[in-house]
NUDOMI-381782 format. One record per residue: y, z, x of N, C-alpha, C in turn. Coordinates in steps of 0.2 Angstrom, whole numbers, padded with zeros to 4 digits, always signed. Example, Ala and Ser with C-alpha at 12.3 -4.5 7.8 and 13.67 -1.06 7.14 Angstrom:
BEGIN
-0028+0039+0066-0022+0039+0062-0016+0039+0066 -0011+0035+0064-0005+0036+0068+0000+0039+0064 
***
This chain:
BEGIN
+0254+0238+0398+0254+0245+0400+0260+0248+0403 +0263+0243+0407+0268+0246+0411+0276+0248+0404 +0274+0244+0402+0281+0244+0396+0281+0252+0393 +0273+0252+0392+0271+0260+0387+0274+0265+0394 +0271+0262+0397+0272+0270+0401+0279+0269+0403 +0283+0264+0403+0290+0266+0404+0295+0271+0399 +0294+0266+0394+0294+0268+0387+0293+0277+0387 +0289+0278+0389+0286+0285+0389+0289+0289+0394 +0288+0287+0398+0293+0290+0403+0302+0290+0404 +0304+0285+0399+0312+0285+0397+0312+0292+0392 +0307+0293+0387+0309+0299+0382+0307+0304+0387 +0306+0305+0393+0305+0313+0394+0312+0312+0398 +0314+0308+0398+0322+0306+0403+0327+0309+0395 +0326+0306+0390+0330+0308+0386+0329+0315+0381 +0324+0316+0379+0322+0324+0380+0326+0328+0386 +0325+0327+0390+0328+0332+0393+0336+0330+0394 +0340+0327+0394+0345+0324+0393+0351+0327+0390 +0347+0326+0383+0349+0331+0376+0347+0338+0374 +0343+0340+0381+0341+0347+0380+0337+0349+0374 +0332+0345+0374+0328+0344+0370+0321+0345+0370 +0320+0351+0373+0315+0353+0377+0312+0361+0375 +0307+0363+0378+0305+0372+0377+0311+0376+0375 +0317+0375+0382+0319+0379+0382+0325+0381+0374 +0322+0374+0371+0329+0376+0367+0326+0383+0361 +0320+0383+0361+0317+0387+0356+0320+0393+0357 +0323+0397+0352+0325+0402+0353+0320+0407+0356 +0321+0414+0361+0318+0415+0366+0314+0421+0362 +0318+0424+0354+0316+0429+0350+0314+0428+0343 +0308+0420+0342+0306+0419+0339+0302+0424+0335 +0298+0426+0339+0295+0430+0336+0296+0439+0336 +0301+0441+0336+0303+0449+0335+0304+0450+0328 +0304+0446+0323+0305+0449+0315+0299+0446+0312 +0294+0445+0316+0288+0442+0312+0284+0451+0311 +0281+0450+0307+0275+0458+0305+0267+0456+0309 +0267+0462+0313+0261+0462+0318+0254+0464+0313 +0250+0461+0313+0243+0460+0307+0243+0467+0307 +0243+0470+0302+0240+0476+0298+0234+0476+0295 +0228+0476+0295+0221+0475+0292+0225+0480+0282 +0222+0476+0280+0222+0480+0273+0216+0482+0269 +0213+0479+0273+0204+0484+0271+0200+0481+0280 +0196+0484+0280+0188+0484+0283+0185+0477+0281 +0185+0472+0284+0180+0468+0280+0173+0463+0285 +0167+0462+0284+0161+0458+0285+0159+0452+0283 +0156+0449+0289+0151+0443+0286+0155+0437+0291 +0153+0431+0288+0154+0427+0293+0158+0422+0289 +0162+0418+0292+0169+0414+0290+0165+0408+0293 +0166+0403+0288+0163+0395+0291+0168+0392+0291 +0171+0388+0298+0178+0385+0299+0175+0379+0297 +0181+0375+0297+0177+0367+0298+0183+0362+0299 +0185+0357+0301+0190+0354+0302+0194+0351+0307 +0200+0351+0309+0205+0350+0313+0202+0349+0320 +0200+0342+0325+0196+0344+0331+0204+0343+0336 +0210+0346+0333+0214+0348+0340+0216+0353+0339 +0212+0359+0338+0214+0367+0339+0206+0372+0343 +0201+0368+0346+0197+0373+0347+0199+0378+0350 +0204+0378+0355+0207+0383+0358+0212+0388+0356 +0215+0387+0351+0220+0388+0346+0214+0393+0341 +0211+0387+0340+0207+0395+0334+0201+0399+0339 +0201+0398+0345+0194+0404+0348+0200+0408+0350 +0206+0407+0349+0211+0413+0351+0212+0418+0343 +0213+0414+0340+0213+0416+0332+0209+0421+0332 +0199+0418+0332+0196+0421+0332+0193+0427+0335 +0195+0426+0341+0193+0433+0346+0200+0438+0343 +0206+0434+0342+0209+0441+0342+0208+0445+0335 +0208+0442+0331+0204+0446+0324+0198+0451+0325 +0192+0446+0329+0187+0451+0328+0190+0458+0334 +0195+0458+0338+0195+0466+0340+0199+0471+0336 +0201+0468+0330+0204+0471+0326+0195+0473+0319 +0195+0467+0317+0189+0465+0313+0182+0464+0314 +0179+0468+0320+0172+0467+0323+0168+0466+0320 +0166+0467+0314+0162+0463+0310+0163+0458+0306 +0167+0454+0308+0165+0447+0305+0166+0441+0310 +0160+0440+0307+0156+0432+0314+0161+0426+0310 +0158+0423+0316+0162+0415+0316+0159+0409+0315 +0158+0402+0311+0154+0397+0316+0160+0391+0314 +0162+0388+0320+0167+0383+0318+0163+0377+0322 +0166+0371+0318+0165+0365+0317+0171+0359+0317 +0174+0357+0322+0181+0355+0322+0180+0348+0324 +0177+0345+0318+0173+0335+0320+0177+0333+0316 +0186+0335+0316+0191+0331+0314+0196+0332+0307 +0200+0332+0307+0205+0332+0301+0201+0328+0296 +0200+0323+0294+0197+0318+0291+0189+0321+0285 +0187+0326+0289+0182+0329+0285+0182+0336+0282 +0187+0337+0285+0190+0345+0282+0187+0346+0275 +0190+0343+0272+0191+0344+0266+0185+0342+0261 +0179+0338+0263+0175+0337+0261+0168+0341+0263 +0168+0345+0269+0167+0351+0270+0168+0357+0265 +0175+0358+0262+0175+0365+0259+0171+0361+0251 +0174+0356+0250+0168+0357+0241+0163+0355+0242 +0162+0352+0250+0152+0353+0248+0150+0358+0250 +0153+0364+0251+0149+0370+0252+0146+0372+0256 +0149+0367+0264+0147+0369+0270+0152+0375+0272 +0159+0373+0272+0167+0379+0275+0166+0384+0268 +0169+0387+0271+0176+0391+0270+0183+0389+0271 +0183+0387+0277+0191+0386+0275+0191+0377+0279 +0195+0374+0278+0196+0366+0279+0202+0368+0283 +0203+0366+0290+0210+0366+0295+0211+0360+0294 +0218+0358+0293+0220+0349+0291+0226+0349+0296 +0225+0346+0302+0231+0344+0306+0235+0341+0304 +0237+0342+0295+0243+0337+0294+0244+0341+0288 +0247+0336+0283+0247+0338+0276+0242+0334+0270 +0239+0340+0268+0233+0334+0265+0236+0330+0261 +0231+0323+0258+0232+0318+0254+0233+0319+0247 +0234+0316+0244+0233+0317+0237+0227+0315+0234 +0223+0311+0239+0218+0308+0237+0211+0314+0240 +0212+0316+0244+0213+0321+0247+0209+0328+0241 +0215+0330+0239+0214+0335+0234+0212+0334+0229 +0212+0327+0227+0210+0323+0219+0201+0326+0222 +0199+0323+0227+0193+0322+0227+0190+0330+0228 +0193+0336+0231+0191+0341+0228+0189+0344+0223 +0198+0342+0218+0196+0342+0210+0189+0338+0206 +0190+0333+0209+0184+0328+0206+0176+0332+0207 +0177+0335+0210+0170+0341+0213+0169+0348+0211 +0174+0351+0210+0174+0358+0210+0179+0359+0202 +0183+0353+0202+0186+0354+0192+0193+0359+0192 +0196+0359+0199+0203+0363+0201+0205+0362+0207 +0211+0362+0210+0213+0361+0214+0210+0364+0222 +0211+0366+0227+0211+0371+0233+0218+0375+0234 +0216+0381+0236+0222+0385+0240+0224+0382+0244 +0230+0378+0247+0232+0375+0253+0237+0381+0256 +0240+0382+0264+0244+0385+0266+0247+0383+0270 +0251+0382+0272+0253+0379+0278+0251+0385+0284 +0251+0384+0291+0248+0387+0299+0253+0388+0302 +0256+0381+0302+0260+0381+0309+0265+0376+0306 +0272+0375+0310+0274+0366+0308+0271+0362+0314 +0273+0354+0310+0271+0351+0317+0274+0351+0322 +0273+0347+0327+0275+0347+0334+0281+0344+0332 +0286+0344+0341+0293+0343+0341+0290+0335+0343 +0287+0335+0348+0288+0330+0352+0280+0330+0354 +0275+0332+0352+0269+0332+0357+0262+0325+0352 +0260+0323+0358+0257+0316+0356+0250+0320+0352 +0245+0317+0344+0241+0318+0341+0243+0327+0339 +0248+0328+0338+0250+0337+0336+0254+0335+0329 +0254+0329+0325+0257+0331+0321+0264+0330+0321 +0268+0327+0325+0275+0328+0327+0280+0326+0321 +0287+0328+0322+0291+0327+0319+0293+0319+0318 +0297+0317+0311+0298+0309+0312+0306+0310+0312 +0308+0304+0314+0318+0304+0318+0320+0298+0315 +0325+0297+0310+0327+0291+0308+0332+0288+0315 +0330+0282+0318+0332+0279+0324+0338+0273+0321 +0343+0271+0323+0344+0265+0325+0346+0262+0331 +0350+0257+0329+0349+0251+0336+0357+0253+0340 +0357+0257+0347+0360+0262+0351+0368+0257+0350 +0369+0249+0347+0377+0248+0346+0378+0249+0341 +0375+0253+0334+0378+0255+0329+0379+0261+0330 +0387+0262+0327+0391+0266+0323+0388+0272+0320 +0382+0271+0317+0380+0276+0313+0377+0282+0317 +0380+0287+0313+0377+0296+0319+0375+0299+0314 +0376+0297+0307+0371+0304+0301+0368+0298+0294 +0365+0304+0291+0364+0301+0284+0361+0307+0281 +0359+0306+0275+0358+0311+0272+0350+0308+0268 +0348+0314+0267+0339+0310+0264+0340+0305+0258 +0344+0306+0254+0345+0301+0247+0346+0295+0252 +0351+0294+0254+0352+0288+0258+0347+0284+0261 +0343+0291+0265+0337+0287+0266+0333+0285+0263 +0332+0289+0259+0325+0286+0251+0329+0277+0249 +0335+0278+0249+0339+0270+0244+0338+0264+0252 +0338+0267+0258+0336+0262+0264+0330+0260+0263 +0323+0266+0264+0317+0262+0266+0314+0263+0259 +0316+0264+0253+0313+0264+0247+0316+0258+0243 +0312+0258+0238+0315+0250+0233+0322+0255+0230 +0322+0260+0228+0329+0261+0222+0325+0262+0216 +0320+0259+0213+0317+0256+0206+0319+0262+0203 +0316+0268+0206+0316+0272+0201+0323+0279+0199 +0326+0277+0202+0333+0281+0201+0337+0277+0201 +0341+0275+0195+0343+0270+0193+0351+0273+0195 +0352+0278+0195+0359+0282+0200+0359+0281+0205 +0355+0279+0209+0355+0278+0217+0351+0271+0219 +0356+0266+0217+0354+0260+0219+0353+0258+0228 +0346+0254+0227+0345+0253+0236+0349+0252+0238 +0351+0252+0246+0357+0251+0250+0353+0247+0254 +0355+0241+0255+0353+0236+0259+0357+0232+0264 +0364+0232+0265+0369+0231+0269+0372+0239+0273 +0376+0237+0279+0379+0244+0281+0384+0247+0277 +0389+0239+0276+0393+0242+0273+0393+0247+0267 +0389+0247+0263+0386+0254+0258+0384+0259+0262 +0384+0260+0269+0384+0267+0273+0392+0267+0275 +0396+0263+0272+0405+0267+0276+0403+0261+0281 +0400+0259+0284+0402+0254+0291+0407+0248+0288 +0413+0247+0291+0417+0241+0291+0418+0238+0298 +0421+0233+0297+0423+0227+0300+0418+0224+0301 +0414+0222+0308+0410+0217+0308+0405+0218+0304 +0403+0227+0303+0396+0226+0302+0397+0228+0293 +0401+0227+0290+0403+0228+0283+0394+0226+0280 +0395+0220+0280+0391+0215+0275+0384+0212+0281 +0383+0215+0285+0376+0214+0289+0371+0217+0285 +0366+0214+0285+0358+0216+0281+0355+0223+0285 +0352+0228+0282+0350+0232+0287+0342+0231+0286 +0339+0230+0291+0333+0228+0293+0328+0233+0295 +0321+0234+0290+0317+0242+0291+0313+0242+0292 +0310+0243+0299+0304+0246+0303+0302+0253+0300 +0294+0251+0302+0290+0260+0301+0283+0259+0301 +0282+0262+0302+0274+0262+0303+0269+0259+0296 +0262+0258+0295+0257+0255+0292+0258+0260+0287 +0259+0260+0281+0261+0263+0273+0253+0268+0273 +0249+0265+0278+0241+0269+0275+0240+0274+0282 +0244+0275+0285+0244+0279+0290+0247+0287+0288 +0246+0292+0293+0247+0301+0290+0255+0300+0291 +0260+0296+0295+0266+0297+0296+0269+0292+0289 +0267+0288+0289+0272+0283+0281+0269+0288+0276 +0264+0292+0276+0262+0294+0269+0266+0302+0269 +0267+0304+0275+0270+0310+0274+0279+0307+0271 +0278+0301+0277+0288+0297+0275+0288+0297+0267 +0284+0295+0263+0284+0293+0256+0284+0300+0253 +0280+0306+0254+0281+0311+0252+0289+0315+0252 +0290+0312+0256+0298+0317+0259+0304+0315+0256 +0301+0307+0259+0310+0305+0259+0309+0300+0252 +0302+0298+0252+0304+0293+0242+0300+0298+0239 +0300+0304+0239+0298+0309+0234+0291+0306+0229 +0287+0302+0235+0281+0300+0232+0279+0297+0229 +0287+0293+0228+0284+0286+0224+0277+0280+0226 +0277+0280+0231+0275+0274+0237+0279+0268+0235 +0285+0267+0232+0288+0264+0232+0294+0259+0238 +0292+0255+0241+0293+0256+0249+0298+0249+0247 +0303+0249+0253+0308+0243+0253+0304+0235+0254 +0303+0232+0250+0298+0226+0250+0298+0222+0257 +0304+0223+0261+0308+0220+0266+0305+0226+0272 +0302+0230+0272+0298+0234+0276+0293+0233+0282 +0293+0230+0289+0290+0228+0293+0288+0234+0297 +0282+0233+0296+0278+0242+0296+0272+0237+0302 +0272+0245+0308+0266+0243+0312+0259+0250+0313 +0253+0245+0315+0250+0251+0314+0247+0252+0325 +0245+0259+0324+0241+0259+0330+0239+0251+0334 +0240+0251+0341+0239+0247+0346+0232+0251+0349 +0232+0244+0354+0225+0248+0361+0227+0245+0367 +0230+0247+0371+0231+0243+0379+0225+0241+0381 +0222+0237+0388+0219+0232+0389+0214+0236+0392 +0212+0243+0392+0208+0248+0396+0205+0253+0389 +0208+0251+0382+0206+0252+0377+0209+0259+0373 +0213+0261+0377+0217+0267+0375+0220+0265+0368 +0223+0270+0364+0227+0270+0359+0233+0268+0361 +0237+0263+0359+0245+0265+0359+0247+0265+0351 +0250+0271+0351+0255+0273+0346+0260+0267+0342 +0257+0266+0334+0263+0264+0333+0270+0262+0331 +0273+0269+0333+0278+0272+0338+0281+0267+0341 +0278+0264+0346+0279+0263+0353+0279+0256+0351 +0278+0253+0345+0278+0246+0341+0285+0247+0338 +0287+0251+0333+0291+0253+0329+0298+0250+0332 +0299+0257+0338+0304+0257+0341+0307+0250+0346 +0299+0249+0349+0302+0241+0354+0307+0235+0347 +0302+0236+0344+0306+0229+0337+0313+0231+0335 +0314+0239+0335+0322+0244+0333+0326+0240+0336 +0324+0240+0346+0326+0239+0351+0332+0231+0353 +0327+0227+0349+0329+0222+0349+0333+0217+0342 +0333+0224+0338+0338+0222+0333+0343+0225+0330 +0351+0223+0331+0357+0229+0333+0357+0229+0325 +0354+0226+0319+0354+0228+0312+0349+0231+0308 +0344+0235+0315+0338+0237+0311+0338+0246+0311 +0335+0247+0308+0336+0256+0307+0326+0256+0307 +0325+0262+0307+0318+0263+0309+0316+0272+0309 +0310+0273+0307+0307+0280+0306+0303+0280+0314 +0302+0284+0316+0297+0285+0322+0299+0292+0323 +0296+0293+0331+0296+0300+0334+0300+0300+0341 +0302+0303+0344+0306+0304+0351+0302+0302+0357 +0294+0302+0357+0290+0302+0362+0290+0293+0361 +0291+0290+0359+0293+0284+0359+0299+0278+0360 +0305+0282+0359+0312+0281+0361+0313+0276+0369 +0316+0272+0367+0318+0268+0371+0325+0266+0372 +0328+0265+0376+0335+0263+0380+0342+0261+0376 +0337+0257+0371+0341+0252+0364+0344+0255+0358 +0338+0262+0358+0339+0262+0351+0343+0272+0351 +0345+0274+0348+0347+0282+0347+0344+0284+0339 +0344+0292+0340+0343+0294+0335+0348+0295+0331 +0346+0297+0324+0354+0301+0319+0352+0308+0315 +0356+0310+0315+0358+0317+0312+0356+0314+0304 +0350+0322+0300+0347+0322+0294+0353+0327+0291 +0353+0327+0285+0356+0330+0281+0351+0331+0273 +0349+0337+0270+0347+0336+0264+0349+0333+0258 +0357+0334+0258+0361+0330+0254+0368+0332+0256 +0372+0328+0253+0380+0328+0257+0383+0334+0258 +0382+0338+0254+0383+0347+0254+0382+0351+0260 +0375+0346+0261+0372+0354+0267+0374+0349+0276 +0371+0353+0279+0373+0354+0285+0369+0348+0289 +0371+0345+0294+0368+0337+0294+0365+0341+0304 +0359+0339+0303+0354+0340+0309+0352+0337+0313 +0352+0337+0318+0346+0332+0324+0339+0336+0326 +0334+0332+0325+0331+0335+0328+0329+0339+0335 +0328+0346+0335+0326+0347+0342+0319+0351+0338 +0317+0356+0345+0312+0360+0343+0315+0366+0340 +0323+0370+0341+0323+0374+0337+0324+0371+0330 +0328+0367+0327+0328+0363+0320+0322+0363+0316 +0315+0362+0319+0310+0360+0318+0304+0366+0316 +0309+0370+0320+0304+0380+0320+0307+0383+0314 +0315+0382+0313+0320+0384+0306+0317+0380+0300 +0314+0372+0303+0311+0368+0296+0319+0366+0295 +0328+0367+0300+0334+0363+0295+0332+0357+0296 +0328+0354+0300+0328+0347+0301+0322+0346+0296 +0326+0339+0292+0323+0337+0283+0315+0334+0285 +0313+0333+0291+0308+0326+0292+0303+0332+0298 +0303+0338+0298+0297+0341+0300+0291+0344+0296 +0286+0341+0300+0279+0342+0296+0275+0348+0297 +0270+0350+0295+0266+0355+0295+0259+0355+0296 +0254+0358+0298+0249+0358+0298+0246+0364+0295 +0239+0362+0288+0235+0366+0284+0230+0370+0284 +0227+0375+0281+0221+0375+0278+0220+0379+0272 +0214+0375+0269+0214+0375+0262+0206+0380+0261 +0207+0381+0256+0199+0387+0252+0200+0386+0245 +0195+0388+0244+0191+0386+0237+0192+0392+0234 +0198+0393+0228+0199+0398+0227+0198+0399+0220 +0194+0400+0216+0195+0395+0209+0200+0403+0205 +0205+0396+0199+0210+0401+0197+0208+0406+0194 +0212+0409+0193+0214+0417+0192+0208+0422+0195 +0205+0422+0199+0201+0426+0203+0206+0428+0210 +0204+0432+0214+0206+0433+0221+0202+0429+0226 +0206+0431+0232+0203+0426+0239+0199+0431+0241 +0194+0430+0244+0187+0434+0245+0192+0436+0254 +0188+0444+0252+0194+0450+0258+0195+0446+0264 +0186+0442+0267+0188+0441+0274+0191+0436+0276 +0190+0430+0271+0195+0425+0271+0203+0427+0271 +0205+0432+0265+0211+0434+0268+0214+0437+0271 +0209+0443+0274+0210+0446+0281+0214+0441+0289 +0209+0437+0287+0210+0430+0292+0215+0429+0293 +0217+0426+0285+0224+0423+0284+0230+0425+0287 +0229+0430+0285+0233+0437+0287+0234+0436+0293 +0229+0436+0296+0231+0437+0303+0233+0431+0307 +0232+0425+0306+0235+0418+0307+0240+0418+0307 +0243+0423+0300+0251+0423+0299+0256+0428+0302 +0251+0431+0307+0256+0439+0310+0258+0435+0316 +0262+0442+0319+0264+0441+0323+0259+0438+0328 +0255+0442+0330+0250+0440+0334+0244+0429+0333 +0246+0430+0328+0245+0426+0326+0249+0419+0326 +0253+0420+0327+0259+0415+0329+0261+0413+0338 +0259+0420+0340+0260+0420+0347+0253+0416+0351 +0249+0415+0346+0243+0410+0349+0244+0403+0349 +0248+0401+0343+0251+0397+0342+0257+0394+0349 +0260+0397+0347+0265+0395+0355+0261+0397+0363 +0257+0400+0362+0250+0400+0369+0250+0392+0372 +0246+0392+0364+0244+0383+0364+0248+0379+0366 +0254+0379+0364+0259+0374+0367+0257+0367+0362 +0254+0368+0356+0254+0361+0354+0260+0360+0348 +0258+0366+0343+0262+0367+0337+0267+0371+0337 +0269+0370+0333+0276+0377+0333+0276+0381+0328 +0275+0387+0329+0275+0393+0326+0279+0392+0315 +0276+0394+0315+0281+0395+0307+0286+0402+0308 +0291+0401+0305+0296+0405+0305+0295+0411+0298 +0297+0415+0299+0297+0421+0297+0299+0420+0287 +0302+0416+0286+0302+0414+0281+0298+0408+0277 +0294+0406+0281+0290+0401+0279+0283+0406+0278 +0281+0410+0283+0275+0412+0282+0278+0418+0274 +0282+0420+0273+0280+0426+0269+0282+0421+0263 +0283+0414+0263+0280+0408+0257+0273+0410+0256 +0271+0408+0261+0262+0409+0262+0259+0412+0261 +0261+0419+0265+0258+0426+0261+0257+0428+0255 +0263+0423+0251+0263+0426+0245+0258+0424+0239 +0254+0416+0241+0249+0415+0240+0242+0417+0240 +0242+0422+0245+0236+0425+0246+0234+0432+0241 +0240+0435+0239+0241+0439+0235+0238+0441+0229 
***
């Protein structure tokens, strides 16, 4: 326990360091956002279901709609991300909050019930740095290598087999990232978490575009429990293993960072602009590896979204709506470009 809590204690020494904290968020995220507009009058009751780490995030949601929309009631039901969604097709929600990105098994099993997919939308992004929020992932390595960037192809040919892009053969050695002299021809050794966890399934999403194709050579760990029964973070497994090997490279998050190991700057591809994570990176979405938090409705195609559902929507996505969001201090707001994505689905 003493290891975790040092460990944990080193990353708020290095967050702050790097100036990797609140204040980097710019301070007028929210001046070019649209303040909610009602676009009709609407009634009845909205059945939530979902996400149990926003009660407070949605009784703020909620309250501030109805003094806009005072007739319409509420009943939320927040017993977890994991039922969300099997809530909305069996006919208890309305809307499924998913404190991540849903599954594809996920969706399938909607389809499999309902004979079409759900509206998904994104809310919020994930968190920078905050524990069970969904946080951003960091390609880390071992603090005496050389390497400061990489680009996500790169990454997909590291912790993916290659199989299926025969143009972009796996990289398995440094020296195929540029490194010479000693480290020309050293093996590059790959940590990450449990392949059946929410963070390797969004990794697989992102960065091997879904193959689940993973590097066979992949020493993945799952959640721990200290001696008092707590969780520890697989993270906190990830990076100790990084720590101790100056040829290993690794996915994890910042709240886990220890002494040994650094992050590196993402890039989408060699053209574009190569990022570190902070919390502004993360609000813009330039950093390649932030995540999002959902919710989905049962919208069947070519019909419209019923008014007071998208009234709601609506207003999750305004300004107001966003500033409940940074209340909370869990997620981070979606940026001005991201929501009028969103809005345009409700449409």
């Amino acid at each position: 326990m003493r290891t975790l809590t040092a460990s944990l204690l080193f990353a708020v020494f290095v967050l702050a360091a790097h100036g990797q904290n609140a204040k980097d968020m710019p301070p007028d995220y929210l001046h070019d956002l649209r303040p909610y507009r009602p676009e009709q009058r609407v009634h009845g009751l909205i059945r939530v279901y979902g996400n149990n780490y926003i009660p407070e995030l949605m009784k703020a949601w909620e309250e501030g709609f109805q003094k806009v929309q005072p007739d319409v009631q509420f009943t939320s039901n927040l017993d977890g991300t994991e039922a969300a969604m099997a809530g909305l097709y069996g006919g208890i929600a309305d809307l499924a909050f998913i404190g991540r990105e849903a599954y594809n098994t996920e969706i399938q099993a909607f389809r499999d019930h309902v004979g079409y997919a759900p509206l998904g939308l994104m809310i919020s992004s994930g968190s920078f740095a905050t524990p069970h929020k969904t946080f951003s992932l960091e390609i880390f390595v071992h603090q005496d290598n050389p390497l400061s960037q990489l680009t996500m192809q790169q990454v997909a040919a590291i912790f993916g087999c290659g199989c299926k892009t025969p143009k972009s053969p796996p990289i398995r050695t440094w020296g195929q990232l540029g490194l010479g002299g000693e480290w020309k021809d050293r093996p590059i050794h790959v940590y990450g978490y449990a392949t059946g966890t929410g963070m390797a399934r969004f990794f697989d999403r992102t960065a091997l575009g879904g193959s689940g194709r993973w590097n066979d050579q992949l020493v993945d760990f799952d959640n721990g429990h200290d001696q008092n029964g707590d969780v520890i973070n697989a993270g906190v497994y990830v990076l100790n293993a990084l720590g101790k090997d100056s040829d290993g490279i690794a996915y994890a998050n910042f709240l886990f960072q220890n002494q040994q190991v650094k992050p590196v700057a993402l890039a989408v591809n060699a053209k574009e602009p190569y990022y570190q994570a902070t919390p502004k990176t993360t609000w813009t979405r330039e950093y390649p590896l932030t995540r999002f938090s959902t919710v989905y409705l049962n919208r069947p195609p070519g019909t419209p979204v019923d008014p007071k559902l998208r009234e709601f929507l609506f207003y999750i996505l305004s300004k107001e709506g966003m500033s409940a969001v940074i209340k909370d201090k869990a997620y981070i707001p979606l940026n001005k470009a991201a929501i009028e994505h969103e809005l345009a689905k409700l449409r």
